[in-house]
Biopython code that builds the backbone (N, CA, C, O; Angstrom):
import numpy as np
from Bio.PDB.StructureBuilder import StructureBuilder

atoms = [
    (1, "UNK", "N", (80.531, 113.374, 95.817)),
    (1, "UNK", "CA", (80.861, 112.775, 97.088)),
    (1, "UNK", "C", (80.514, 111.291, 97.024)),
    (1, "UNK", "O", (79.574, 110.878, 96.345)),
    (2, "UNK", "N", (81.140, 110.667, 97.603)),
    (2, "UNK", "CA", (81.188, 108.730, 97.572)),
    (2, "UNK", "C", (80.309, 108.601, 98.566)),
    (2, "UNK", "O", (79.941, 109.572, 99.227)),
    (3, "UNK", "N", (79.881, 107.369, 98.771)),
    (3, "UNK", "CA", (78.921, 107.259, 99.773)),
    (3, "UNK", "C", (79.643, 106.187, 101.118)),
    (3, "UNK", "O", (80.440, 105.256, 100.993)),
    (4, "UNK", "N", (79.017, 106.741, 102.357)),
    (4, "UNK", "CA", (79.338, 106.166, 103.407)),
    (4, "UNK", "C", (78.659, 104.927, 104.065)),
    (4, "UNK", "O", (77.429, 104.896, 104.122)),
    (5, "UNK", "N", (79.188, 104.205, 104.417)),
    (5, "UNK", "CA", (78.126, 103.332, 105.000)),
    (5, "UNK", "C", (79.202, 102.548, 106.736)),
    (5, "UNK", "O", (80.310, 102.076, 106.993)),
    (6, "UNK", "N", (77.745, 102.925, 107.520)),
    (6, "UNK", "CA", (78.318, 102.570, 108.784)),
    (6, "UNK", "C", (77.377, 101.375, 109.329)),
    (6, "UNK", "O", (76.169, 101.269, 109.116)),
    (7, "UNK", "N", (78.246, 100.440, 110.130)),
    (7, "UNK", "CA", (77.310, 99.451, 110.267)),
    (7, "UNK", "C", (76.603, 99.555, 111.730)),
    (7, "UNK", "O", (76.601, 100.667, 112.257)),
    (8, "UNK", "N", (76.028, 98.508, 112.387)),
    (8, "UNK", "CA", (75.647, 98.305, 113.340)),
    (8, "UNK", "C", (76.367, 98.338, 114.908)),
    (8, "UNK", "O", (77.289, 97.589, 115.233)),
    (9, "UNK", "N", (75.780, 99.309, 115.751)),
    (9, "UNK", "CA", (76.534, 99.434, 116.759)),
    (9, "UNK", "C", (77.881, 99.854, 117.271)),
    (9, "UNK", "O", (78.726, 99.437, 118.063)),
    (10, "UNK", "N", (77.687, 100.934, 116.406)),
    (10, "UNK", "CA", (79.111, 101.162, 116.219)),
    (10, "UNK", "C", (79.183, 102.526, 117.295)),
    (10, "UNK", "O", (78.092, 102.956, 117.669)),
    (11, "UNK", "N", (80.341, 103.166, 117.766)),
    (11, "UNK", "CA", (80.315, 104.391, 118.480)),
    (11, "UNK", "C", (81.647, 105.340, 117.718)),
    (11, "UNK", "O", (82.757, 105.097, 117.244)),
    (12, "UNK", "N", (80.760, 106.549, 117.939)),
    (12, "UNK", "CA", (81.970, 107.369, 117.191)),
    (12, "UNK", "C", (81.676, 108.414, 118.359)),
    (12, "UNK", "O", (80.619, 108.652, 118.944)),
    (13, "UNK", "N", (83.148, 109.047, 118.534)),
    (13, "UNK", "CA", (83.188, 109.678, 119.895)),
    (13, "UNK", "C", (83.429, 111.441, 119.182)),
    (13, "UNK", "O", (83.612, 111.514, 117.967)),
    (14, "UNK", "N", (83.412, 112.484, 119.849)),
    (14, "UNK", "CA", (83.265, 113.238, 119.865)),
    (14, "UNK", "C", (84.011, 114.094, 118.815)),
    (14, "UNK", "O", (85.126, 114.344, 119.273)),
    (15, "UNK", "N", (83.840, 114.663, 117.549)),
    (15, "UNK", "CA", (84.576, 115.549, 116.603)),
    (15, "UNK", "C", (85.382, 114.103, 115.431)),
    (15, "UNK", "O", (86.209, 114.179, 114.523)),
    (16, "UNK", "N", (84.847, 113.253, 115.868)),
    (16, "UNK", "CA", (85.730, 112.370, 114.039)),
    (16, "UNK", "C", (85.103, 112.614, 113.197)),
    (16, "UNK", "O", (83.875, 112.540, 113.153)),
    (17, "UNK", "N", (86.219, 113.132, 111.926)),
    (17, "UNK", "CA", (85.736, 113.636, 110.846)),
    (17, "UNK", "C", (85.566, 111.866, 109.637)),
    (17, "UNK", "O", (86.449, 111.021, 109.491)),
    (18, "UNK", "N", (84.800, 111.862, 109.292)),
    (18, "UNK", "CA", (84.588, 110.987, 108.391)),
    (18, "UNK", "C", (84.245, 111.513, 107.091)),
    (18, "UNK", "O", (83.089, 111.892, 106.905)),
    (19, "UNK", "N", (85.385, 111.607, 105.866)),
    (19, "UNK", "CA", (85.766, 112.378, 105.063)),
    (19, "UNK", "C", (85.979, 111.248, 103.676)),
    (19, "UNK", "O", (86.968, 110.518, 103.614)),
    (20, "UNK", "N", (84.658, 111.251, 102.388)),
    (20, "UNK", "CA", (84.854, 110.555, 101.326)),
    (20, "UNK", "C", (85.159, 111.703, 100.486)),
    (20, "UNK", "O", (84.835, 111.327, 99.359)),
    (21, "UNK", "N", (85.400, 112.354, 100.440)),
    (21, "UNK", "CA", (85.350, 113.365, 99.143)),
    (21, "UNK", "C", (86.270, 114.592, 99.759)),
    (21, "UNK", "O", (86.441, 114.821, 100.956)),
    (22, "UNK", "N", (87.086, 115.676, 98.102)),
    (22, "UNK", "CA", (88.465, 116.034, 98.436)),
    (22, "UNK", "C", (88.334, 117.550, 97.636)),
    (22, "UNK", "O", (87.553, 117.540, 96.684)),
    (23, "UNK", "N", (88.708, 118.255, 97.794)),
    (23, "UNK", "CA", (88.377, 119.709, 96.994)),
    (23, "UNK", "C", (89.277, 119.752, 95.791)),
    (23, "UNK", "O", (89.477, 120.775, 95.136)),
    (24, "UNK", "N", (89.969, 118.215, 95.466)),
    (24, "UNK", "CA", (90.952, 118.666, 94.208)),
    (24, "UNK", "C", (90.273, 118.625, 93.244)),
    (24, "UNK", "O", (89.111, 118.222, 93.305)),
    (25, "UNK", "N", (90.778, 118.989, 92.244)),
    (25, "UNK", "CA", (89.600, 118.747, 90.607)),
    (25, "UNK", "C", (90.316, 117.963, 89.569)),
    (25, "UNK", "O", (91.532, 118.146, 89.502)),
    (26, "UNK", "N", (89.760, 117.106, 88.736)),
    (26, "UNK", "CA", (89.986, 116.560, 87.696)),
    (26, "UNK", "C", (90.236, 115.302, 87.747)),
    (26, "UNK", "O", (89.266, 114.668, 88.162)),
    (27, "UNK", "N", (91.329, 114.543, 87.444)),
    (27, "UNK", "CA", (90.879, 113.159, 87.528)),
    (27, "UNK", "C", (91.477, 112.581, 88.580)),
    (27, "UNK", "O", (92.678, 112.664, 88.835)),
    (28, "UNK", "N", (90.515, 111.884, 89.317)),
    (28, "UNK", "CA", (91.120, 111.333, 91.284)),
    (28, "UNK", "C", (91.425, 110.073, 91.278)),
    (28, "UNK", "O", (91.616, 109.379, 92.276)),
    (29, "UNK", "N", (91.497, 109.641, 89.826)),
    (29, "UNK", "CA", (91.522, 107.734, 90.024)),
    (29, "UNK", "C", (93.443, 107.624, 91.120)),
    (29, "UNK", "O", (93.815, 106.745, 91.896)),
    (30, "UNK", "N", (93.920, 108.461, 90.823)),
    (30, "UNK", "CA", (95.702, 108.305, 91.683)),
    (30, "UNK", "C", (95.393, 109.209, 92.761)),
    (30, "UNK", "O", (96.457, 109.474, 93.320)),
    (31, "UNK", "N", (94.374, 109.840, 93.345)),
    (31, "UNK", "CA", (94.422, 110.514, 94.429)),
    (31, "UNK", "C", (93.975, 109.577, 95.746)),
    (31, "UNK", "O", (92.872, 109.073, 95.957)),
    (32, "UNK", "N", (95.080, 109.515, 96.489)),
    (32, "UNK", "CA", (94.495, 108.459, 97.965)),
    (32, "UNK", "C", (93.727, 109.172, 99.090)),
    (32, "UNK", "O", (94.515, 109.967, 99.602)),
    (33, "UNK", "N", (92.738, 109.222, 99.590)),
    (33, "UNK", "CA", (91.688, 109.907, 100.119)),
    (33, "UNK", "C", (90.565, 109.979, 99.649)),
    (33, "UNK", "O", (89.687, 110.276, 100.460)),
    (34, "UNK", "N", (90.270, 109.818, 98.643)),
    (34, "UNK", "CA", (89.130, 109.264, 97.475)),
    (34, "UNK", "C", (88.498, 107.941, 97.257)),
    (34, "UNK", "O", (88.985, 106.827, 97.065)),
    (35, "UNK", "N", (87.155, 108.415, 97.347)),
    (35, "UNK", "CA", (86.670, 107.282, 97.558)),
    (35, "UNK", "C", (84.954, 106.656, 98.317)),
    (35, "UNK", "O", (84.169, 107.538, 98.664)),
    (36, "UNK", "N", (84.690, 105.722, 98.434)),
    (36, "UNK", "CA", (83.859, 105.213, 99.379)),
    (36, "UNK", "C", (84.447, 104.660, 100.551)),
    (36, "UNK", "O", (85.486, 104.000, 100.539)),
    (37, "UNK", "N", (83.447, 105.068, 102.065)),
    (37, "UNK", "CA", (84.426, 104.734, 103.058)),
    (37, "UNK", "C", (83.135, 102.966, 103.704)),
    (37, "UNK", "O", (81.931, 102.896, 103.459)),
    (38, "UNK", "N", (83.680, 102.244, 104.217)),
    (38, "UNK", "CA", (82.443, 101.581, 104.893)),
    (38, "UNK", "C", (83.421, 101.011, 105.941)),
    (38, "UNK", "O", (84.544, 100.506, 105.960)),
    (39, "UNK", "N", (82.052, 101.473, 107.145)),
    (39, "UNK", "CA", (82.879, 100.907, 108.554)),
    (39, "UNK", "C", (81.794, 99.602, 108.892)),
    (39, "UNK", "O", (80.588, 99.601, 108.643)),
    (40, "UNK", "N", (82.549, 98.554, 109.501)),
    (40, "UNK", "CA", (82.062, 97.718, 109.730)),
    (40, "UNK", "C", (81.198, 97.563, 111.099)),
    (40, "UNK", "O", (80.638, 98.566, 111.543)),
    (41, "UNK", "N", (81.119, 96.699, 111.565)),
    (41, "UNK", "CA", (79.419, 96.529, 112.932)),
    (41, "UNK", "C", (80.735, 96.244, 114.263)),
    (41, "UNK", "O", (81.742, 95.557, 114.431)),
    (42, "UNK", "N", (79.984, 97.191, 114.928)),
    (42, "UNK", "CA", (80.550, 97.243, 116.467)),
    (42, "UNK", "C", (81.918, 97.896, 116.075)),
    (42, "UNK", "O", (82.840, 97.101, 116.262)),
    (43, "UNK", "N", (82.256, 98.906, 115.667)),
    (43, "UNK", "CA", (83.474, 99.921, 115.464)),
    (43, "UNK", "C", (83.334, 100.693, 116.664)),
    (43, "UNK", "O", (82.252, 101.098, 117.090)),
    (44, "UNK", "N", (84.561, 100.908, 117.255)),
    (44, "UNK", "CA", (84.507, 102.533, 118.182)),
    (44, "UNK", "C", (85.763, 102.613, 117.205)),
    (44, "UNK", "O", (86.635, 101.943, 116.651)),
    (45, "UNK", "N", (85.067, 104.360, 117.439)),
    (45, "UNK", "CA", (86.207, 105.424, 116.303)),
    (45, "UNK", "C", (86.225, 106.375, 117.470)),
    (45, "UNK", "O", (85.330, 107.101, 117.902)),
    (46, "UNK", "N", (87.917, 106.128, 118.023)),
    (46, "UNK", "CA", (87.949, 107.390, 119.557)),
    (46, "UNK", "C", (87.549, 109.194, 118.927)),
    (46, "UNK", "O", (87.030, 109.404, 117.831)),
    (47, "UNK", "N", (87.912, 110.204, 119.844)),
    (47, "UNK", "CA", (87.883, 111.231, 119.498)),
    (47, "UNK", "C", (88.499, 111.874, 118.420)),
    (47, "UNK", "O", (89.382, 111.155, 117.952)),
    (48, "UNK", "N", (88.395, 112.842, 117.898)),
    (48, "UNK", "CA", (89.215, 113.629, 116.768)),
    (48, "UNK", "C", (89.849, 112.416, 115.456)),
    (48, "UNK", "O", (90.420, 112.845, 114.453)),
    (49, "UNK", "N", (89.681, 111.289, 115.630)),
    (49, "UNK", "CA", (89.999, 110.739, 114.807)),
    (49, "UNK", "C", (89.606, 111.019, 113.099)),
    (49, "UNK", "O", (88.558, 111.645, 112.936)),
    (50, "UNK", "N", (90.158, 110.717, 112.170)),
    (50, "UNK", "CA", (89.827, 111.123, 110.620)),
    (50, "UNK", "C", (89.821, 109.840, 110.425)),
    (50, "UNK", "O", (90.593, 109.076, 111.005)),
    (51, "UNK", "N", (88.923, 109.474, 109.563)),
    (51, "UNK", "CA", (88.713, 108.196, 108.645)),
    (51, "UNK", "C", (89.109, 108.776, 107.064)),
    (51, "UNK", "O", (88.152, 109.519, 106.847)),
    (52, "UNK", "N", (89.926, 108.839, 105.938)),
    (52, "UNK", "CA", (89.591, 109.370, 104.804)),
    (52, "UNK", "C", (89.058, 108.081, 103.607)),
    (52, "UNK", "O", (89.215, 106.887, 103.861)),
    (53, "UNK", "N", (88.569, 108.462, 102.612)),
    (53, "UNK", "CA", (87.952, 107.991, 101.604)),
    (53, "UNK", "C", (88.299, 106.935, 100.853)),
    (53, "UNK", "O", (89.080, 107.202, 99.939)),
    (54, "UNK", "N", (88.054, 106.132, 100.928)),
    (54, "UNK", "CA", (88.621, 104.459, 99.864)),
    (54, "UNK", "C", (88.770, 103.666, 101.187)),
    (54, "UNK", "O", (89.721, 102.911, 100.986)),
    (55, "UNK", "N", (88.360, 103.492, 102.276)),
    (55, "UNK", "CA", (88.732, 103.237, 103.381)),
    (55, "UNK", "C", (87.638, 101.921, 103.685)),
    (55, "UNK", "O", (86.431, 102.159, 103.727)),
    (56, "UNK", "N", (87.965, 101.045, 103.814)),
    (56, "UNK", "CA", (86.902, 100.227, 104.786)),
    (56, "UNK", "C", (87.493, 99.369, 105.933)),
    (56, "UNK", "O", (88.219, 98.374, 105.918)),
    (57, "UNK", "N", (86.826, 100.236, 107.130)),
    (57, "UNK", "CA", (87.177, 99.234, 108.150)),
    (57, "UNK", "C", (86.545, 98.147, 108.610)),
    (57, "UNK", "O", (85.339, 98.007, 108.407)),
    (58, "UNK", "N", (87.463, 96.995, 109.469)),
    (58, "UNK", "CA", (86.454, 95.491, 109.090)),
    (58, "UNK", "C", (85.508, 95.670, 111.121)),
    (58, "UNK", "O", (85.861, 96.423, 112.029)),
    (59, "UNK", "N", (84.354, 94.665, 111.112)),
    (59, "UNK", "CA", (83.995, 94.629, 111.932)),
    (59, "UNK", "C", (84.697, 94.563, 113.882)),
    (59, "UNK", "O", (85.700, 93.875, 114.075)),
    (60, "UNK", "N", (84.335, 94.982, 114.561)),
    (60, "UNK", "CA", (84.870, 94.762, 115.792)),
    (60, "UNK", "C", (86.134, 95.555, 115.702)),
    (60, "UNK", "O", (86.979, 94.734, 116.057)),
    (61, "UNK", "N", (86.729, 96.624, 115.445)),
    (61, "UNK", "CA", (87.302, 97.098, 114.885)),
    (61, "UNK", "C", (87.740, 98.496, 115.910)),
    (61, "UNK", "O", (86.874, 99.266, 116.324)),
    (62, "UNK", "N", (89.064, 98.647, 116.193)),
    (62, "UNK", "CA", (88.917, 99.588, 117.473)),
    (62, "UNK", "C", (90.065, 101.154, 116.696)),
    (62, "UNK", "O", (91.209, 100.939, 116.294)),
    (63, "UNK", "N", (89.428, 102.542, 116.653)),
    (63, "UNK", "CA", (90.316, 103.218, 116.282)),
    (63, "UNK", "C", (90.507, 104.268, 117.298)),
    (63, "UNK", "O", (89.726, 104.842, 118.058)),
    (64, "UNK", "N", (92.090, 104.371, 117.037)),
    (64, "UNK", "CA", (92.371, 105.537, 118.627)),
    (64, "UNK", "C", (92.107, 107.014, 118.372)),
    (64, "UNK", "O", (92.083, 107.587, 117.284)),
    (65, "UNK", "N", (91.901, 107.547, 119.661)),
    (65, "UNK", "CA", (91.818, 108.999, 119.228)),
    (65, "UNK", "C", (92.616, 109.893, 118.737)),
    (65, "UNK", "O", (93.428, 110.040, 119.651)),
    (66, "UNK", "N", (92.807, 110.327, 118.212)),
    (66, "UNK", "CA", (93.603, 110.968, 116.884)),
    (66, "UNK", "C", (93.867, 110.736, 115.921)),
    (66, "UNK", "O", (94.322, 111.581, 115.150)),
    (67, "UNK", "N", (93.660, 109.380, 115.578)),
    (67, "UNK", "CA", (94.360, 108.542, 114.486)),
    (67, "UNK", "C", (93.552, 109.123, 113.085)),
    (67, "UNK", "O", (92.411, 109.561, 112.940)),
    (68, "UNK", "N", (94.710, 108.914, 112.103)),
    (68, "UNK", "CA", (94.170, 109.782, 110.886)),
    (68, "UNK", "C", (94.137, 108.058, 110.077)),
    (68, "UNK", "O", (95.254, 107.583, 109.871)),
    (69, "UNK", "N", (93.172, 107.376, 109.742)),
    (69, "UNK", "CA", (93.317, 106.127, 109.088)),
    (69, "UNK", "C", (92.988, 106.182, 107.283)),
    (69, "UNK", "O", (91.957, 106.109, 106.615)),
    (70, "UNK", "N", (94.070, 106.304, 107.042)),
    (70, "UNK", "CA", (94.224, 106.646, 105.289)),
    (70, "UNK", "C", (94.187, 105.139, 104.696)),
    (70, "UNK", "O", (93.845, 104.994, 103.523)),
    (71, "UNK", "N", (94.482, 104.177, 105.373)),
    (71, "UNK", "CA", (94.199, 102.425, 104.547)),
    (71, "UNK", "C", (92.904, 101.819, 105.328)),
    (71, "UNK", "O", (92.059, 102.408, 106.003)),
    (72, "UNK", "N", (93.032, 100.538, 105.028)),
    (72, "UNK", "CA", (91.855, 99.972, 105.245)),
    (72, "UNK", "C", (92.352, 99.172, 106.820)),
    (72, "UNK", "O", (93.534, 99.054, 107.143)),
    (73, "UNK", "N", (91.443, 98.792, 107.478)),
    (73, "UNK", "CA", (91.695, 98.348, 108.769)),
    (73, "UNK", "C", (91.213, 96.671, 109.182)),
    (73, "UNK", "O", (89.993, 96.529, 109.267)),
    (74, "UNK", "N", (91.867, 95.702, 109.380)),
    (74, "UNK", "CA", (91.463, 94.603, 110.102)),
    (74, "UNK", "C", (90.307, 94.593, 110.340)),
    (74, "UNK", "O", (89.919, 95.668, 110.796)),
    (75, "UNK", "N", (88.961, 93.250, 110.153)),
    (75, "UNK", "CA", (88.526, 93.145, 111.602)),
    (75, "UNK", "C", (89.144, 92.971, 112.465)),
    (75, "UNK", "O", (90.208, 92.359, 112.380)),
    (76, "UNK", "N", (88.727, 93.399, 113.453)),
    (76, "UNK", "CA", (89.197, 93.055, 115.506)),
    (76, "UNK", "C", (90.442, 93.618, 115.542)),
    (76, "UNK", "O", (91.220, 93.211, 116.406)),
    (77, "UNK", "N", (90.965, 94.898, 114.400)),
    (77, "UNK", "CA", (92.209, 95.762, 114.892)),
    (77, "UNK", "C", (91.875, 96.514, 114.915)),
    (77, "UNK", "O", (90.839, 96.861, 114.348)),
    (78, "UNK", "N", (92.999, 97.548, 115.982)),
    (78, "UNK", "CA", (93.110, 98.254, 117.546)),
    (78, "UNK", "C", (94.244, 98.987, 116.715)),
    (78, "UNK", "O", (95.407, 98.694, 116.991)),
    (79, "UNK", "N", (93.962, 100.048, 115.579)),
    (79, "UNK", "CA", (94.880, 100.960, 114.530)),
    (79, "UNK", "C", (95.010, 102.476, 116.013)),
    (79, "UNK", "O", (94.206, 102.684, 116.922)),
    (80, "UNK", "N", (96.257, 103.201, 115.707)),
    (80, "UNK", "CA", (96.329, 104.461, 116.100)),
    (80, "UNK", "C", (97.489, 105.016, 115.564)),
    (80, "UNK", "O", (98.413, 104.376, 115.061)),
    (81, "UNK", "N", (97.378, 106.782, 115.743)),
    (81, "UNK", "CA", (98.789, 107.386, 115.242)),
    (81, "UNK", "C", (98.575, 107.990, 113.922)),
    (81, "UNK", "O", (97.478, 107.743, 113.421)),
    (82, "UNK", "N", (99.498, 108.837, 113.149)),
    (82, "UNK", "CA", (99.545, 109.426, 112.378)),
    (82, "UNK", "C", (100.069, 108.874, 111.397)),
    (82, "UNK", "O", (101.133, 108.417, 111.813)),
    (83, "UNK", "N", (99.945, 108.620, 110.237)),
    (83, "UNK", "CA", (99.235, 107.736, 109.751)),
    (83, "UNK", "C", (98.773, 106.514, 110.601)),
    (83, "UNK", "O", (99.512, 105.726, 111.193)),
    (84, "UNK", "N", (97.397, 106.504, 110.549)),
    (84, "UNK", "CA", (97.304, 105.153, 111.741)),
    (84, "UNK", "C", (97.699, 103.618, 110.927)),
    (84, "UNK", "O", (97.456, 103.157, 109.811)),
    (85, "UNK", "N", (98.399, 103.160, 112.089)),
    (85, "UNK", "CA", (98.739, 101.892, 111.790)),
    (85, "UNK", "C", (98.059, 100.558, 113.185)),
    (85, "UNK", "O", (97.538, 100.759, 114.282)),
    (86, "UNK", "N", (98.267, 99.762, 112.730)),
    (86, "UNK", "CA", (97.674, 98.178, 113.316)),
    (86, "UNK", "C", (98.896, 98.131, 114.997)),
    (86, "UNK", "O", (100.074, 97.776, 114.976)),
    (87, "UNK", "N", (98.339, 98.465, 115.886)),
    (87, "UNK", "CA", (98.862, 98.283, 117.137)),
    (87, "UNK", "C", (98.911, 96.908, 118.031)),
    (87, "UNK", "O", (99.836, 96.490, 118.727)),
    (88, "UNK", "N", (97.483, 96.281, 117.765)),
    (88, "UNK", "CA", (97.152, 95.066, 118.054)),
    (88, "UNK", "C", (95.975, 94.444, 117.420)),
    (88, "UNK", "O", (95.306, 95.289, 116.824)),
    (89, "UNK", "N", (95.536, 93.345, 117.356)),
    (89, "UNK", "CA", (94.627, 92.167, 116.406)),
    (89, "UNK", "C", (94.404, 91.338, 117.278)),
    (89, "UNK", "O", (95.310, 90.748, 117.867)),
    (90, "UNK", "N", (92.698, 91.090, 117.589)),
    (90, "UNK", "CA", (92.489, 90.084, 118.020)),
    (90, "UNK", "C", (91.537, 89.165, 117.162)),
    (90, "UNK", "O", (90.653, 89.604, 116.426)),
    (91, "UNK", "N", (91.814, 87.917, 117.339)),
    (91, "UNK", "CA", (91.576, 87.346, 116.976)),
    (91, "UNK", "C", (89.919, 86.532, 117.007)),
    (91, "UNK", "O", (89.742, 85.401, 116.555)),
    (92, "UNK", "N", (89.036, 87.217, 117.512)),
    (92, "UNK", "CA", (87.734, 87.240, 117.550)),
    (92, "UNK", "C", (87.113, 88.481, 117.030)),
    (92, "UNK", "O", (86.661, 89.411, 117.698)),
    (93, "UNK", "N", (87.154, 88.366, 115.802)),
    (93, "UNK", "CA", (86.848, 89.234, 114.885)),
    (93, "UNK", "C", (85.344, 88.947, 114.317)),
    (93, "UNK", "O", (84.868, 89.665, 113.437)),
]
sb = StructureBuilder()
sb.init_structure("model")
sb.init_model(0)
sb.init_chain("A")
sb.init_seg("    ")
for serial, (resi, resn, name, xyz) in enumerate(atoms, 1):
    if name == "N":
        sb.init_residue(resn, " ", resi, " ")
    sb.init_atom(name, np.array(xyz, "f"), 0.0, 1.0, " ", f" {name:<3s}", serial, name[0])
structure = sb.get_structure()
C-alpha cells in the first residue's frame, strides 16, 4: 500500500473512500489508480466521494460529493462528476 498524506485543515465528509492501493497483481507501473495519494491544506472532500491512488490534490481545493477523482486536482479547484473533472478555479489558491 502507498502512503497517504493529508494536509492541514482539511474536511472530509461522510463515507469518502480514499483508496492508494488495488487488488491486481504483478506489475502496476501502467495501472492508473496506483499509487501515492497527497491532499493538500484546507481541502473539503464532499460525501461518498473516491480519491484513487497517484493522485495529488493542490491546496484550497474543493471536491463534490460523489466525485470519483482518478487525476490530480488544481489548487483552488472546485472538481465533480464521474470521472471528476475541473468545474471552476479560483484564483486564490
Amino acid at each position: 500500500m502507498d502512503n497517504v498524506t493529508i494536509g492541514s485543515h482539511c474536511v472530509l465528509a461522510d463515507n469518502v473512500l480514499i483508496n492508494s492501493a488495488t487488488h491486481i497483481q504483478g506489475n502496476l507501473k501502467n495501472v492508473r489508480g496506483t499509487g501515492s495519494i497527497t491532499v493538500g491544506s484546507h481541502v473539503f472532500i464532499g460525501q461518498n466521494a473516491t480519491v484513487l491512488g497517484g493522485v495529488t490534490i493542490g491546496d484550497n481545493a474543493v471536491i463534490g460529493a460523489g466525485a470519483v477523482v482518478t487525476q490530480d486536482v488544481p489548487a483552488g479547484a472546485t472538481v465533480g462528476g464521474v470521472p471528476a473533472r475541473v468545474l471552476n478555479s479560483s484564483s486564490n489558491a
